[in-house]
mmJSON file of the N, C-alpha and C atoms, coordinates in Angstrom:
{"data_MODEL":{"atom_site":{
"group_PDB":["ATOM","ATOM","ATOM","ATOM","ATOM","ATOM","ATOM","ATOM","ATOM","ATOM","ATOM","ATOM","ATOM","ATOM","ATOM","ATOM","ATOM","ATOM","ATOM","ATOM","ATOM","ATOM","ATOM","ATOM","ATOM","ATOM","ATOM","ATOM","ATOM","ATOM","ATOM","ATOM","ATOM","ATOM","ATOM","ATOM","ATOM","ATOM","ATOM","ATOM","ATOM","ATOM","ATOM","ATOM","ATOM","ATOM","ATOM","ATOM","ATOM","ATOM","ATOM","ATOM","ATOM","ATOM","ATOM","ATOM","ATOM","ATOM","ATOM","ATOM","ATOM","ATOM","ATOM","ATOM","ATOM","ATOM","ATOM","ATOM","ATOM","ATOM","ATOM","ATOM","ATOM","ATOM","ATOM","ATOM","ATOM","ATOM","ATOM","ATOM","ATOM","ATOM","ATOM","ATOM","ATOM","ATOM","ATOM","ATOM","ATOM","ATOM","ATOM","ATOM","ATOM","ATOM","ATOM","ATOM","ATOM","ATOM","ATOM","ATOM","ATOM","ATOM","ATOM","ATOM","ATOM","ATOM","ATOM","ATOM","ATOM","ATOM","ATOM","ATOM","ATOM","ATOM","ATOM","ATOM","ATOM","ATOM","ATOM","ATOM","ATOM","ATOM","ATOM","ATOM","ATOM","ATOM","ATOM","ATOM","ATOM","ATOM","ATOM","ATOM","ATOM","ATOM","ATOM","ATOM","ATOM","ATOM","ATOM","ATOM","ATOM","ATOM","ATOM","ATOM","ATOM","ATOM","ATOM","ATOM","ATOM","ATOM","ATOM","ATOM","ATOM","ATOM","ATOM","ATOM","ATOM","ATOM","ATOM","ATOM","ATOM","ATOM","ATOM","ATOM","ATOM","ATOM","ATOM","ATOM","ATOM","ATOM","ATOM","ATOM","ATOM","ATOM","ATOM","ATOM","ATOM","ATOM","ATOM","ATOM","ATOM","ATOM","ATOM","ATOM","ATOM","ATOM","ATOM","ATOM","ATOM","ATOM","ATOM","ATOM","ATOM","ATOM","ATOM","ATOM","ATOM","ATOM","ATOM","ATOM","ATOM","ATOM","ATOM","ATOM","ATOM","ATOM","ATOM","ATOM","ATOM","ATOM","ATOM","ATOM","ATOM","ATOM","ATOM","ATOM","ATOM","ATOM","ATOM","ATOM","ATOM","ATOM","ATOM","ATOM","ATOM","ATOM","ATOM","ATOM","ATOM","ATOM","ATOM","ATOM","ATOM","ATOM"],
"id":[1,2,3,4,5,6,7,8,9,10,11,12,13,14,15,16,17,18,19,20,21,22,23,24,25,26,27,28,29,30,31,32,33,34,35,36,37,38,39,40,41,42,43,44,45,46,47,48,49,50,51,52,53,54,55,56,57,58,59,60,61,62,63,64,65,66,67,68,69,70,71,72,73,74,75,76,77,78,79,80,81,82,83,84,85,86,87,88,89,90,91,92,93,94,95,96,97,98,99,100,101,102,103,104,105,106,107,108,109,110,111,112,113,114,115,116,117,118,119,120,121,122,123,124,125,126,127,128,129,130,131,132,133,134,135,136,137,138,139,140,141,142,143,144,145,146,147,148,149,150,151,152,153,154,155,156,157,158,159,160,161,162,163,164,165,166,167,168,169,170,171,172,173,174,175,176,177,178,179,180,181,182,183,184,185,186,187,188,189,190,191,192,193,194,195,196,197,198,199,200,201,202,203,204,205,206,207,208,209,210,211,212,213,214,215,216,217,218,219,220,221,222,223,224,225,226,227,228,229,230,231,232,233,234],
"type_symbol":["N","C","C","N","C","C","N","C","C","N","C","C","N","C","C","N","C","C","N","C","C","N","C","C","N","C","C","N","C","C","N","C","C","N","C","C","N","C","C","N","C","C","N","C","C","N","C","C","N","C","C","N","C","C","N","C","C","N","C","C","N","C","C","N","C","C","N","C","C","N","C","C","N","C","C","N","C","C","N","C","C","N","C","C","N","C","C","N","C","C","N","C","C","N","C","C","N","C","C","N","C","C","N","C","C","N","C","C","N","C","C","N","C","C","N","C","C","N","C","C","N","C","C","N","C","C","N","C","C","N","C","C","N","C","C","N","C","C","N","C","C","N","C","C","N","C","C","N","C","C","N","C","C","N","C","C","N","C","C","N","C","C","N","C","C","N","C","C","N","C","C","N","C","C","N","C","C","N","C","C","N","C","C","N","C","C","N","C","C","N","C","C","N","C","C","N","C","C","N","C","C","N","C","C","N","C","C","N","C","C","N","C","C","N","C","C","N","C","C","N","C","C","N","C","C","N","C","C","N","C","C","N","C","C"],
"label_atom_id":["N","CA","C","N","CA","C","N","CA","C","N","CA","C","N","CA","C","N","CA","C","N","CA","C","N","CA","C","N","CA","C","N","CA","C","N","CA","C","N","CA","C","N","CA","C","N","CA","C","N","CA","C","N","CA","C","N","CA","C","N","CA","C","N","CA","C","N","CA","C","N","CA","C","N","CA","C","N","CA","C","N","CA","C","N","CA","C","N","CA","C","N","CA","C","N","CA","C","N","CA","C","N","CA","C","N","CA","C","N","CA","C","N","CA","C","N","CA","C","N","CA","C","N","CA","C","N","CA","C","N","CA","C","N","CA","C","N","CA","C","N","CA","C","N","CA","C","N","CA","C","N","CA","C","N","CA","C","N","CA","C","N","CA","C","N","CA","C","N","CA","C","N","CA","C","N","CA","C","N","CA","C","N","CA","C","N","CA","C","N","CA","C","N","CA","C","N","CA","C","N","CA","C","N","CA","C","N","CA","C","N","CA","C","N","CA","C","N","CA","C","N","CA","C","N","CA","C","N","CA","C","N","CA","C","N","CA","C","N","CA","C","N","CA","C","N","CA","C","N","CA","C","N","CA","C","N","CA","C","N","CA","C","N","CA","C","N","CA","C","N","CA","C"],
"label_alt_id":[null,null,null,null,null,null,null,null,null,null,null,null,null,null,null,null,null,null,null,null,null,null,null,null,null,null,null,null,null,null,null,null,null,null,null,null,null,null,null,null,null,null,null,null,null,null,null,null,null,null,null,null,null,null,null,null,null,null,null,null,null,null,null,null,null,null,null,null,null,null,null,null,null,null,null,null,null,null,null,null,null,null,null,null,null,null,null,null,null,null,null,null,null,null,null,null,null,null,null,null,null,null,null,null,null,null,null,null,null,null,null,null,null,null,null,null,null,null,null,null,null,null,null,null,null,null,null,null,null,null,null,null,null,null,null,null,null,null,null,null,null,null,null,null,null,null,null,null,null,null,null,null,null,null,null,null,null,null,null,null,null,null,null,null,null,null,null,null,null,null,null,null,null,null,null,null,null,null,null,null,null,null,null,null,null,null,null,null,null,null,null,null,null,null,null,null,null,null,null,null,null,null,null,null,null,null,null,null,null,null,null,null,null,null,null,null,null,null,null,null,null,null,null,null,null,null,null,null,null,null,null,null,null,null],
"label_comp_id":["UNK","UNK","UNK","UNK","UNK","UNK","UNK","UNK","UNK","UNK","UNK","UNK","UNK","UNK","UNK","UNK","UNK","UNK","UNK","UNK","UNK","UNK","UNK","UNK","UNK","UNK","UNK","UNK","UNK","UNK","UNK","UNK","UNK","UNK","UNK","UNK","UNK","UNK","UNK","UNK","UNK","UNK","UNK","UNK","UNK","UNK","UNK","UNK","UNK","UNK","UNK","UNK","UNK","UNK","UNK","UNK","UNK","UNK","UNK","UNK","UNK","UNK","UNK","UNK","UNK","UNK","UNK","UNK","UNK","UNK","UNK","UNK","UNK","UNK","UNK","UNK","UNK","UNK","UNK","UNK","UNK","UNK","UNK","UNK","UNK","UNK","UNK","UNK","UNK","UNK","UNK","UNK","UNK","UNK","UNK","UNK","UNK","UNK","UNK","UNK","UNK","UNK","UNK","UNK","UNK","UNK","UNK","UNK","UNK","UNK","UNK","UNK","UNK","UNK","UNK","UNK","UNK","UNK","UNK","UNK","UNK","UNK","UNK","UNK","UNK","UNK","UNK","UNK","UNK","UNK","UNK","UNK","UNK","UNK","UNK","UNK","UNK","UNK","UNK","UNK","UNK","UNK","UNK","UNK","UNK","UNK","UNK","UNK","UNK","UNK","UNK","UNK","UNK","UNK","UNK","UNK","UNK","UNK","UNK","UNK","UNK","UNK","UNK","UNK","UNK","UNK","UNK","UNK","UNK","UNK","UNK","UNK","UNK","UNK","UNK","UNK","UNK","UNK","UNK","UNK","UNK","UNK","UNK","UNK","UNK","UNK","UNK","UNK","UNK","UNK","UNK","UNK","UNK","UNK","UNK","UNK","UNK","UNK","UNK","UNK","UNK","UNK","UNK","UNK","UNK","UNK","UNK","UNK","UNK","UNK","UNK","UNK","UNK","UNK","UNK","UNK","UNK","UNK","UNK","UNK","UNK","UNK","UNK","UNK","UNK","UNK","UNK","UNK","UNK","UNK","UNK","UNK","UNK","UNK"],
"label_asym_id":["A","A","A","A","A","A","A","A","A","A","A","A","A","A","A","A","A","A","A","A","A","A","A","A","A","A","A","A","A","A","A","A","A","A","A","A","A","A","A","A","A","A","A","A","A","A","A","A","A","A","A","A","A","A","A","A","A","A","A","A","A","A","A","A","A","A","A","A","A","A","A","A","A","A","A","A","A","A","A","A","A","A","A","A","A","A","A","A","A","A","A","A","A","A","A","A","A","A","A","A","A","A","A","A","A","A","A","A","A","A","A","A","A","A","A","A","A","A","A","A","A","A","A","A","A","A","A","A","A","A","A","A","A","A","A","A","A","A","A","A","A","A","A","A","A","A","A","A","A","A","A","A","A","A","A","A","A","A","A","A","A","A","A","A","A","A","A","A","A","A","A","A","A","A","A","A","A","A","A","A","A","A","A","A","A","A","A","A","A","A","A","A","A","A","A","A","A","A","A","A","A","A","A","A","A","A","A","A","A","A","A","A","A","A","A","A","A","A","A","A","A","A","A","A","A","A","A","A","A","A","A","A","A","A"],
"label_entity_id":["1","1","1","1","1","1","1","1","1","1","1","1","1","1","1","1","1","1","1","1","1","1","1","1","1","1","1","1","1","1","1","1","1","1","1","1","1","1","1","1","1","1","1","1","1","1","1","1","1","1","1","1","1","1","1","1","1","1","1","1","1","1","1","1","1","1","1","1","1","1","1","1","1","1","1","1","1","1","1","1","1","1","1","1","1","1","1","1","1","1","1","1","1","1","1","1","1","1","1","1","1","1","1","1","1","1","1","1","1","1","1","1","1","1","1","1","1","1","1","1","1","1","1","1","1","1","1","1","1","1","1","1","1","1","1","1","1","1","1","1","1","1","1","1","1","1","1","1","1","1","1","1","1","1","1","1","1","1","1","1","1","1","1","1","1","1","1","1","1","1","1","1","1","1","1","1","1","1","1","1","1","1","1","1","1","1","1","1","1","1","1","1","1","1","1","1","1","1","1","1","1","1","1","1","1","1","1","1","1","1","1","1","1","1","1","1","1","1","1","1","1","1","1","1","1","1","1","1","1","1","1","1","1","1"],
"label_seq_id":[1,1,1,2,2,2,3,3,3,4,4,4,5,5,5,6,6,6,7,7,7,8,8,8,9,9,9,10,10,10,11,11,11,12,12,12,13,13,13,14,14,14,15,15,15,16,16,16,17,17,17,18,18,18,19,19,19,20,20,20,21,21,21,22,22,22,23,23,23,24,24,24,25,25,25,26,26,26,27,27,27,28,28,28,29,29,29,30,30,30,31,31,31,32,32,32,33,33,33,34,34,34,35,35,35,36,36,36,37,37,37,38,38,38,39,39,39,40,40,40,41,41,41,42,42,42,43,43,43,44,44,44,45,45,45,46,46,46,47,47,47,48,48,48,49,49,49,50,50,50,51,51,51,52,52,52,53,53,53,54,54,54,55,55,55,56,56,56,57,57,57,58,58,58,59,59,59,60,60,60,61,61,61,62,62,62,63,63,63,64,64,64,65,65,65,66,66,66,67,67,67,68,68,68,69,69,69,70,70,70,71,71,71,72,72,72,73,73,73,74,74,74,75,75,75,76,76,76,77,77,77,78,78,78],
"pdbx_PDB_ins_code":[null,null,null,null,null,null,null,null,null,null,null,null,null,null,null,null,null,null,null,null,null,null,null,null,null,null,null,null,null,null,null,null,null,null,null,null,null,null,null,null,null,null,null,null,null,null,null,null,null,null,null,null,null,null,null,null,null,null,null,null,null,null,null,null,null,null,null,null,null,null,null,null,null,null,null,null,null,null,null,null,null,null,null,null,null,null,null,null,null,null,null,null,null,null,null,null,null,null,null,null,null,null,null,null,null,null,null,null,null,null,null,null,null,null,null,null,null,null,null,null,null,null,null,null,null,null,null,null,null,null,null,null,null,null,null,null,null,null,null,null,null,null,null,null,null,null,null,null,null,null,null,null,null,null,null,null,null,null,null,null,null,null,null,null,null,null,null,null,null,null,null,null,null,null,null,null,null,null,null,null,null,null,null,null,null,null,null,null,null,null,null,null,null,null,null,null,null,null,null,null,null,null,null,null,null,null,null,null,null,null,null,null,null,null,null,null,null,null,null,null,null,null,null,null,null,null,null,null,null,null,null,null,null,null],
"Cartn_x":[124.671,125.707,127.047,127.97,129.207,130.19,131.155,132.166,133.484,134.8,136.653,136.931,137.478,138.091,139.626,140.503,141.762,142.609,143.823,144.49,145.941,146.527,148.097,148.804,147.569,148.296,148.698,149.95,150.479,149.926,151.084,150.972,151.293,152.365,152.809,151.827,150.155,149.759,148.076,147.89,147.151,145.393,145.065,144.158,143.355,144.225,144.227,144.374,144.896,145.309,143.867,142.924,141.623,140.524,140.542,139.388,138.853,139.479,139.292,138.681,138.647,138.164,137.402,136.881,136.035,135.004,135.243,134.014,133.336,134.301,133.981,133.027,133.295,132.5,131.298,131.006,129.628,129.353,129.828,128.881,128.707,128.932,128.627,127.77,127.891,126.812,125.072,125.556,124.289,123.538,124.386,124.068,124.889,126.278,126.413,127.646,128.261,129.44,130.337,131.607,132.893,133.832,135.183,136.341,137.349,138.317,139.658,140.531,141.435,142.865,144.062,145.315,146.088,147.133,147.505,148.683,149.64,151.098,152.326,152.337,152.722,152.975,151.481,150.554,149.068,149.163,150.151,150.352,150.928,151.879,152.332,151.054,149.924,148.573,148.209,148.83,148.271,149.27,150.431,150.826,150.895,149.852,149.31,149.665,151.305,151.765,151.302,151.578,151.502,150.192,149.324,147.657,147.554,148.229,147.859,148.2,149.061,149.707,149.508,148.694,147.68,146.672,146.632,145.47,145.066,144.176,143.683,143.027,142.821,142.181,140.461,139.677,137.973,137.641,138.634,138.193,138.547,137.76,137.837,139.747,140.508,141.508,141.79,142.655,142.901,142.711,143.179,143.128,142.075,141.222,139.394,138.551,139.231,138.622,139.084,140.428,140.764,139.953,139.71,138.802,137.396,136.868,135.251,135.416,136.522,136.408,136.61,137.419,137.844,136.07,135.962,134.394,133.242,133.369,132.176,131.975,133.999,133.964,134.286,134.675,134.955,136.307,136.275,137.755,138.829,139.782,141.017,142.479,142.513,143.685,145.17,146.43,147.49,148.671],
"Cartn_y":[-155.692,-155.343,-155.751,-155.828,-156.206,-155.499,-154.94,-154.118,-154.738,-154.385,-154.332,-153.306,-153.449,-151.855,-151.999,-151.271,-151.682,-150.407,-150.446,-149.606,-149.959,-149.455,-148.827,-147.489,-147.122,-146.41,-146.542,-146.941,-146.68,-145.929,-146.473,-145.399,-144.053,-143.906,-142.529,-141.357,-142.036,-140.933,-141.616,-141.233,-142.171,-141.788,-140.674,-140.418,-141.066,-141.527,-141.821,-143.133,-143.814,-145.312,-145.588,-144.864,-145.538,-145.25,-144.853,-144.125,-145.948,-146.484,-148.131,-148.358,-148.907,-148.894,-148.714,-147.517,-146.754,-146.523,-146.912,-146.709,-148.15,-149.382,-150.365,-151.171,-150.112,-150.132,-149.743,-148.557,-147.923,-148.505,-149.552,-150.271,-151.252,-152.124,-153.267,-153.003,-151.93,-151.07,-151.473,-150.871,-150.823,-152.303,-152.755,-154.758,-154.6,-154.305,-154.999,-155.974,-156.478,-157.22,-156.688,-156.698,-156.566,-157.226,-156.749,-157.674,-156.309,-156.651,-155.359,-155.956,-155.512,-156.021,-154.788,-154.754,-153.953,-154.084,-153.745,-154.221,-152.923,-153.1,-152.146,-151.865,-150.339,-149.749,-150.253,-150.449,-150.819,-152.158,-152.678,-154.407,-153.823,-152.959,-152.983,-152.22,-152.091,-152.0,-152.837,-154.328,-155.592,-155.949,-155.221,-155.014,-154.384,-155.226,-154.601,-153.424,-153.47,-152.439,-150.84,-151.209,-150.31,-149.808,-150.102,-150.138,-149.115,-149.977,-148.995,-147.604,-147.035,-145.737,-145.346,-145.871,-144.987,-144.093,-143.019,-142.073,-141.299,-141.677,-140.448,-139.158,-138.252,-137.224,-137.053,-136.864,-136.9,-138.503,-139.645,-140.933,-141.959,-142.804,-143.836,-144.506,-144.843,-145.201,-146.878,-146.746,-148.074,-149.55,-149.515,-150.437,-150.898,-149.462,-150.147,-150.487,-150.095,-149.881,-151.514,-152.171,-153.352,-154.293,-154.099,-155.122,-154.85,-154.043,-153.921,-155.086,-155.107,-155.904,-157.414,-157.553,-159.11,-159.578,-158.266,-159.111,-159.057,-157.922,-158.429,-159.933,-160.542,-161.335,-161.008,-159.404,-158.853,-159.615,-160.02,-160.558,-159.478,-159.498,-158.428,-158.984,-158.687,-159.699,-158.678,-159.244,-158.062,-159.371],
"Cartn_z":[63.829,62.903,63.501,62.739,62.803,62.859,63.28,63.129,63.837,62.715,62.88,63.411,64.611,64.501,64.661,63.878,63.84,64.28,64.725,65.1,65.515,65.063,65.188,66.135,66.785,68.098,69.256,69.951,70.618,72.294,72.845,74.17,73.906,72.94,72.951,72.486,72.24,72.075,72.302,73.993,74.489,73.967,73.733,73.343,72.536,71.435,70.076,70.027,70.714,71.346,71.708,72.538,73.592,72.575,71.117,70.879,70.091,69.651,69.048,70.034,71.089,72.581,73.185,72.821,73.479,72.16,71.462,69.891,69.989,70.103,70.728,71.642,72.895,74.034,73.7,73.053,72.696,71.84,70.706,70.283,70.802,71.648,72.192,73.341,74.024,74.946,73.742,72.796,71.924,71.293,71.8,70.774,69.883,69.23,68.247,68.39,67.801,67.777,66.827,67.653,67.308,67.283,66.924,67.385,66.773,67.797,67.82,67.434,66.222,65.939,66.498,67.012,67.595,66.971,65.365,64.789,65.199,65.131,65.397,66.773,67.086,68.134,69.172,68.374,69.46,70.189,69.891,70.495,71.756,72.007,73.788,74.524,74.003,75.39,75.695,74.879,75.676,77.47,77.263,78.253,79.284,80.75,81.593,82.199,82.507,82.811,82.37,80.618,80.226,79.669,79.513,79.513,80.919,82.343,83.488,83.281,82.321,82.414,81.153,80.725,79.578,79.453,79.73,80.424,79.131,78.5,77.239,78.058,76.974,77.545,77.22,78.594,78.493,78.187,78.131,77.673,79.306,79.178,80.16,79.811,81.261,80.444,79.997,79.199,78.585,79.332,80.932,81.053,81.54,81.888,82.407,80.962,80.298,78.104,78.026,78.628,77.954,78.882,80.361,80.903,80.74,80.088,79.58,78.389,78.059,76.427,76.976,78.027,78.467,79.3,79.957,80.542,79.682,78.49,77.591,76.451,76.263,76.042,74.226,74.118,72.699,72.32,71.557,70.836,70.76,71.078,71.461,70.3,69.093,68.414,68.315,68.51,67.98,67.256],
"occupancy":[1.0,1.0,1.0,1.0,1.0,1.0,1.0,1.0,1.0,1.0,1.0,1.0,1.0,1.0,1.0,1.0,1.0,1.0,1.0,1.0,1.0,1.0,1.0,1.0,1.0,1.0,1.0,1.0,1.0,1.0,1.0,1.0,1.0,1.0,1.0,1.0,1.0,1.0,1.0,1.0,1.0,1.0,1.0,1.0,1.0,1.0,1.0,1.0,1.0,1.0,1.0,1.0,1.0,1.0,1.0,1.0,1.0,1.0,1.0,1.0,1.0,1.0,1.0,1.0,1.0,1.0,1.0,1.0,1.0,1.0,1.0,1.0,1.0,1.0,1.0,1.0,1.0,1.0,1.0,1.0,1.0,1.0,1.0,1.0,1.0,1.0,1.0,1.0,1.0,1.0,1.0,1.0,1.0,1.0,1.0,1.0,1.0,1.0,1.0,1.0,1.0,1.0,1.0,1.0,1.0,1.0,1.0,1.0,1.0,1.0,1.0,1.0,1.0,1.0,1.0,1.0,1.0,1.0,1.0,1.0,1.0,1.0,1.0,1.0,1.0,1.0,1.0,1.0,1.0,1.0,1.0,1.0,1.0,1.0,1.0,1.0,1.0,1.0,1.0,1.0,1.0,1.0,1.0,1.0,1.0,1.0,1.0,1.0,1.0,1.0,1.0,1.0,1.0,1.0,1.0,1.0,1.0,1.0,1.0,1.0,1.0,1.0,1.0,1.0,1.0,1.0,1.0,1.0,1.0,1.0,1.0,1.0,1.0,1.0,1.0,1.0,1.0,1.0,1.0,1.0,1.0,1.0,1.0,1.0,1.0,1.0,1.0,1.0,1.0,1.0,1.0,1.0,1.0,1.0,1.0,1.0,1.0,1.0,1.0,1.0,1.0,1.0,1.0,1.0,1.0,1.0,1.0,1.0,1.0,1.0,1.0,1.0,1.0,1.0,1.0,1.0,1.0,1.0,1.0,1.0,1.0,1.0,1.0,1.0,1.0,1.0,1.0,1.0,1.0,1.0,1.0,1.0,1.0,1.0],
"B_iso_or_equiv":[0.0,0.0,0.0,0.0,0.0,0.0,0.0,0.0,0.0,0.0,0.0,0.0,0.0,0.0,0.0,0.0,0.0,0.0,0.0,0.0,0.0,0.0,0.0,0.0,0.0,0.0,0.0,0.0,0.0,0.0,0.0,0.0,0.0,0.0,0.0,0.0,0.0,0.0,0.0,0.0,0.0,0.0,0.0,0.0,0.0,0.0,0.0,0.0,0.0,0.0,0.0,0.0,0.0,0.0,0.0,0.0,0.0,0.0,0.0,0.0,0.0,0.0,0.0,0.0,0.0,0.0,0.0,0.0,0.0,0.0,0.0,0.0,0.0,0.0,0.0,0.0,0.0,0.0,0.0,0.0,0.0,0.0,0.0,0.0,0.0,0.0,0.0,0.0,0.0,0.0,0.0,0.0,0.0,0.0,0.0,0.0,0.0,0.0,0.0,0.0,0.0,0.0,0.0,0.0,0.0,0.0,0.0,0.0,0.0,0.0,0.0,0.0,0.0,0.0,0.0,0.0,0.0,0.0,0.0,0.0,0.0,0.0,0.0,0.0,0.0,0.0,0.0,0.0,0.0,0.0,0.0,0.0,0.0,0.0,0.0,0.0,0.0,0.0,0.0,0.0,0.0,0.0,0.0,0.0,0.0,0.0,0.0,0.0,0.0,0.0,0.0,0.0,0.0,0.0,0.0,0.0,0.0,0.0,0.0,0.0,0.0,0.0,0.0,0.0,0.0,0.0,0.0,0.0,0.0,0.0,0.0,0.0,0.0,0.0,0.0,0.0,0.0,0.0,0.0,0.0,0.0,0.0,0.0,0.0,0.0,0.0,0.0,0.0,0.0,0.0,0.0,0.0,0.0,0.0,0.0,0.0,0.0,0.0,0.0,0.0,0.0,0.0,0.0,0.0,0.0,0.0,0.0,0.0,0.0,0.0,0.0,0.0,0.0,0.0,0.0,0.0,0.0,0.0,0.0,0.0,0.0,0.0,0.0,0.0,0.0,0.0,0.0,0.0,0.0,0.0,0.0,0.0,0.0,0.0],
"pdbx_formal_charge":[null,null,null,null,null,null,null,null,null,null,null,null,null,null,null,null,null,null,null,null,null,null,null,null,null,null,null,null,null,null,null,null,null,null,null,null,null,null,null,null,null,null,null,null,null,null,null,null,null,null,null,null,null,null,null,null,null,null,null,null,null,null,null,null,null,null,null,null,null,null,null,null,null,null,null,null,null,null,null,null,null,null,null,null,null,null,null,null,null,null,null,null,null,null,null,null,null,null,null,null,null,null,null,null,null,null,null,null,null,null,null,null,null,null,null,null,null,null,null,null,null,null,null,null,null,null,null,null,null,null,null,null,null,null,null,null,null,null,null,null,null,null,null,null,null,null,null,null,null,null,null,null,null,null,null,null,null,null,null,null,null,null,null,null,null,null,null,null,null,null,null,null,null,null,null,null,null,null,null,null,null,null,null,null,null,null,null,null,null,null,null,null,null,null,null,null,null,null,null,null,null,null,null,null,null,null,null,null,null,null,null,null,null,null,null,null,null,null,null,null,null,null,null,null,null,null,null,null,null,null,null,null,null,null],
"auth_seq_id":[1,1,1,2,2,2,3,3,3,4,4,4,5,5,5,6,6,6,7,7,7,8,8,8,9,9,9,10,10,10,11,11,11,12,12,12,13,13,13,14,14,14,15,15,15,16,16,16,17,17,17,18,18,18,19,19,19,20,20,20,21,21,21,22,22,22,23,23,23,24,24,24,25,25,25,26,26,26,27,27,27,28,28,28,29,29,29,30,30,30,31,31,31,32,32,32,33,33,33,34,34,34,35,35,35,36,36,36,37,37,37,38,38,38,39,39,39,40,40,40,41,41,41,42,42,42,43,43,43,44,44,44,45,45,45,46,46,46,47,47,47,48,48,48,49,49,49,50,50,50,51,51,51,52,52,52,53,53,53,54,54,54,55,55,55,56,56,56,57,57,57,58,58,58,59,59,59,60,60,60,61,61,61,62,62,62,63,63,63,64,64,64,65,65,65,66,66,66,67,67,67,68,68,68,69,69,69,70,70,70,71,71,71,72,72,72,73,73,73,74,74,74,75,75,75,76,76,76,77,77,77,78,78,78],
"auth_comp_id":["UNK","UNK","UNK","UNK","UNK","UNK","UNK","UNK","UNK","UNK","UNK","UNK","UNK","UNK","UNK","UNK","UNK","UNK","UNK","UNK","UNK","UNK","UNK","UNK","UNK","UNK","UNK","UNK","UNK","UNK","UNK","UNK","UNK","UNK","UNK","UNK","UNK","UNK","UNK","UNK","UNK","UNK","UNK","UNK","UNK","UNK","UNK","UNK","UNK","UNK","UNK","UNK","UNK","UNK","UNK","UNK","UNK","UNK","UNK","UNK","UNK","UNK","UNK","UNK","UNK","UNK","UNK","UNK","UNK","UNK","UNK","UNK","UNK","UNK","UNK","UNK","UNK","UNK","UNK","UNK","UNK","UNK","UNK","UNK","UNK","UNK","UNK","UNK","UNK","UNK","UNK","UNK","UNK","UNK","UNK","UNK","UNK","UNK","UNK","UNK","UNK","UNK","UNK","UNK","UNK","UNK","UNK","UNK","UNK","UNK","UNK","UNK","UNK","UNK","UNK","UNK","UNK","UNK","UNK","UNK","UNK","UNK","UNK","UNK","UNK","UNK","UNK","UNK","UNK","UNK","UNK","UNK","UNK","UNK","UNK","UNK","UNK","UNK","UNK","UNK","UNK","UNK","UNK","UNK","UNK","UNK","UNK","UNK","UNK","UNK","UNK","UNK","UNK","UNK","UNK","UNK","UNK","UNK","UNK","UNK","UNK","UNK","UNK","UNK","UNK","UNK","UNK","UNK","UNK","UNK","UNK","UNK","UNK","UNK","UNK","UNK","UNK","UNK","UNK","UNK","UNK","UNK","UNK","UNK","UNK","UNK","UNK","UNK","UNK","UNK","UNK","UNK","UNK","UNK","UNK","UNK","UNK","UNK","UNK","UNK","UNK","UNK","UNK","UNK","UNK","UNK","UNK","UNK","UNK","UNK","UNK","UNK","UNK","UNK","UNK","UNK","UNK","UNK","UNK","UNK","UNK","UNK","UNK","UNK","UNK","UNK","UNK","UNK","UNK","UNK","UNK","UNK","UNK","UNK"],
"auth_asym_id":["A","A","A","A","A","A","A","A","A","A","A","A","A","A","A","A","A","A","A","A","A","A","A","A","A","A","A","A","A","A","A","A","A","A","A","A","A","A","A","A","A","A","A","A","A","A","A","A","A","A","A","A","A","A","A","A","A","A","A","A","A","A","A","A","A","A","A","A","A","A","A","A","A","A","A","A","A","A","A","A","A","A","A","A","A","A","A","A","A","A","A","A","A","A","A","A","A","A","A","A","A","A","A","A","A","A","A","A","A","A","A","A","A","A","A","A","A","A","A","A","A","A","A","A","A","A","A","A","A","A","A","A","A","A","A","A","A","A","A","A","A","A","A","A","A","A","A","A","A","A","A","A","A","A","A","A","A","A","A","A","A","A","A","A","A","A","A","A","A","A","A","A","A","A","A","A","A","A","A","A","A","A","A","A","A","A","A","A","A","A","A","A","A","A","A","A","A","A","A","A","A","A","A","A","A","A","A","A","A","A","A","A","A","A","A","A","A","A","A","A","A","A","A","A","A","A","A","A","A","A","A","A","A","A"],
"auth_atom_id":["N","CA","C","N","CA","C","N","CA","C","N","CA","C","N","CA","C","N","CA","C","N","CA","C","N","CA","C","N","CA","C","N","CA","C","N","CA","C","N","CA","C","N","CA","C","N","CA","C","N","CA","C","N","CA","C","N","CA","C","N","CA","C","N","CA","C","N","CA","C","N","CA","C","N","CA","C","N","CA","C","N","CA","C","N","CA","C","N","CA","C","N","CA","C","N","CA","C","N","CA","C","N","CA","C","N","CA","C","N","CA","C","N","CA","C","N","CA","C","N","CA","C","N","CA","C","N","CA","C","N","CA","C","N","CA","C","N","CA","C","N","CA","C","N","CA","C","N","CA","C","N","CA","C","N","CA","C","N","CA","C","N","CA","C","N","CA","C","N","CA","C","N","CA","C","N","CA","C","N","CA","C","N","CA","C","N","CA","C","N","CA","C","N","CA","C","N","CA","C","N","CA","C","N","CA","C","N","CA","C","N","CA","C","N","CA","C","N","CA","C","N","CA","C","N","CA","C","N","CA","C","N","CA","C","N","CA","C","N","CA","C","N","CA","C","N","CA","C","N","CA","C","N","CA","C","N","CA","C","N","CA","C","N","CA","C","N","CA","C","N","CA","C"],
"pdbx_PDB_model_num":[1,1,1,1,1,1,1,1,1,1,1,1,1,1,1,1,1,1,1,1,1,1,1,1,1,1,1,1,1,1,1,1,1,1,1,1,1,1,1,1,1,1,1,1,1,1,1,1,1,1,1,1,1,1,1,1,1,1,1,1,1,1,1,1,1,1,1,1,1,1,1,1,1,1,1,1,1,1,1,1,1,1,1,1,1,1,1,1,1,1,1,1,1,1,1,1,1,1,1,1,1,1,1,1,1,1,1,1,1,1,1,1,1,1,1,1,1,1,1,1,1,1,1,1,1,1,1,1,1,1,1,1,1,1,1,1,1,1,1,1,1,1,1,1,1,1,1,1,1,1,1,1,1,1,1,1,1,1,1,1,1,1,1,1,1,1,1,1,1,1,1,1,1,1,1,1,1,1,1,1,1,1,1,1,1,1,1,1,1,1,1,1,1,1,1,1,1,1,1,1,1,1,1,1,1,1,1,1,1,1,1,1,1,1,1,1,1,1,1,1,1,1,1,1,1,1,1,1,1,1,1,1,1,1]
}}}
């Protein structure tokens, strides 16, 4: 199966920012294929900096969420 996952959250509310990410991960864990679009406030997690100082809560953080996606080879668009 196929799945978009799209999102518009931000750092300012990091939880909510990693869950695209991390829904992501567990499906591609499972076989399927994806691809992430990051429109608005979700485009500055492409910035490493700020990915590093993204810490959700109970979730893996953003920037180990954004290199699971660069080494599984998931399409990342903003």
């Amino acid at each position: 199966m196929k799945f978009l996952y799209l999102s518009s959250i931000g750092p300012d509310d990091p939880t909510r920012a990693a869950l695209p990410l991390h829904m992501a991960r567990g499906a591609a864990e499972a076989g399927h294929d994806m691809e992430i679009v990051f429109q608005g406030e979700a485009a500055f997690l492409f910035n490493e900096t700020v990915a590093a100082n993204v810490h959700p809560v109970g979730l893996p953080s953003v920037k180990d969420l954004l290199a699971f996606m660069r080494e599984s080879r998931i399409s990342v668009f903003g």
